[in-house]
N, C-alpha and C positions, 0 to 999 in steps of 0.2 A: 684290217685297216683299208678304207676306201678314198679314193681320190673326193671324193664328198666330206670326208672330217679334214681335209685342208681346210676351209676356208674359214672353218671354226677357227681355227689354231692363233693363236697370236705373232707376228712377227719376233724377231729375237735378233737385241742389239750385241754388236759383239766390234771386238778393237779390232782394226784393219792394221798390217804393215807398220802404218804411221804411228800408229798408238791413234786413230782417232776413231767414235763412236760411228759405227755404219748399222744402217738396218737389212737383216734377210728374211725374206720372205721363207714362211716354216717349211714351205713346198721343196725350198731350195737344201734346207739344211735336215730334209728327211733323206732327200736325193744323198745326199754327202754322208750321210748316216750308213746308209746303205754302202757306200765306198769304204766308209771307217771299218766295216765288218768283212771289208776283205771279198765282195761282190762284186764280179765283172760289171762292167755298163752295161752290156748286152742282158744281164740277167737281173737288173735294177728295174729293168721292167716290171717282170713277173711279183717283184717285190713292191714295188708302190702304186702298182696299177695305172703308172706314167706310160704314156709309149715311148721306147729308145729313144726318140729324137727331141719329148719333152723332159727327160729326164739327163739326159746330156746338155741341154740348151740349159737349163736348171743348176747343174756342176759349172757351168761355164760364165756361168753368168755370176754364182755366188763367188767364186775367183776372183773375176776381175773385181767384185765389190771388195773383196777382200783383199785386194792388190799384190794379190800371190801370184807365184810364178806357175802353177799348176795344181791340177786335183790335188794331188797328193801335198804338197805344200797347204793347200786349205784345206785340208781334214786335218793336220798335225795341227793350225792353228788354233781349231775348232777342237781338239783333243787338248792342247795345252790350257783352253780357256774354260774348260770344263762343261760345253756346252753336247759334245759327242762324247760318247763311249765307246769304248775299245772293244769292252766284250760282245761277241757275236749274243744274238737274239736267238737262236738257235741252241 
């Protein structure tokens, strides 16, 4: 996977906090993917071809869209809504 089949990718609606519909950009919710599978930030890199600093701006960003109080709080919602997967890719 290369940072070039982002732009392909469709956005993906998912329920924030409030129960209301928000959009994330797929950029965002590959970044959180990578978290879901139990991936430091620092090695999210190597994995989405992001640089640390876009790939953290990326988790931080889909947060606050998601009105979570932290990563970890937006990957569980994105786990509960069936949009992430738990199992490692590996």
């Amino acid at each position: 996977m290369t940072t070039s089949d982002f732009g392909r990718k469709p956005d993906i609606t998912v329920l924030n906090v409030r129960g209301q519909p928000v959009l994330l950009r797929y950029a965002w919710v590959v970044c959180l993917q990578a978290a879901a599978w139990g991936i430091p930030s620092n090695e999210i890199q190597s994995e989405t071809g992001f640089s640390y600093g876009t790939s953290k701006s990326y988790i931080a960003k889909a947060t606050v869209a998601l009105g979570a109080t932290d990563r970890t709080h937006a990957v569980t919602m994105l786990l509960d809504q069936g949009v992430l997967k738990h199992t490692p890719h590996r």
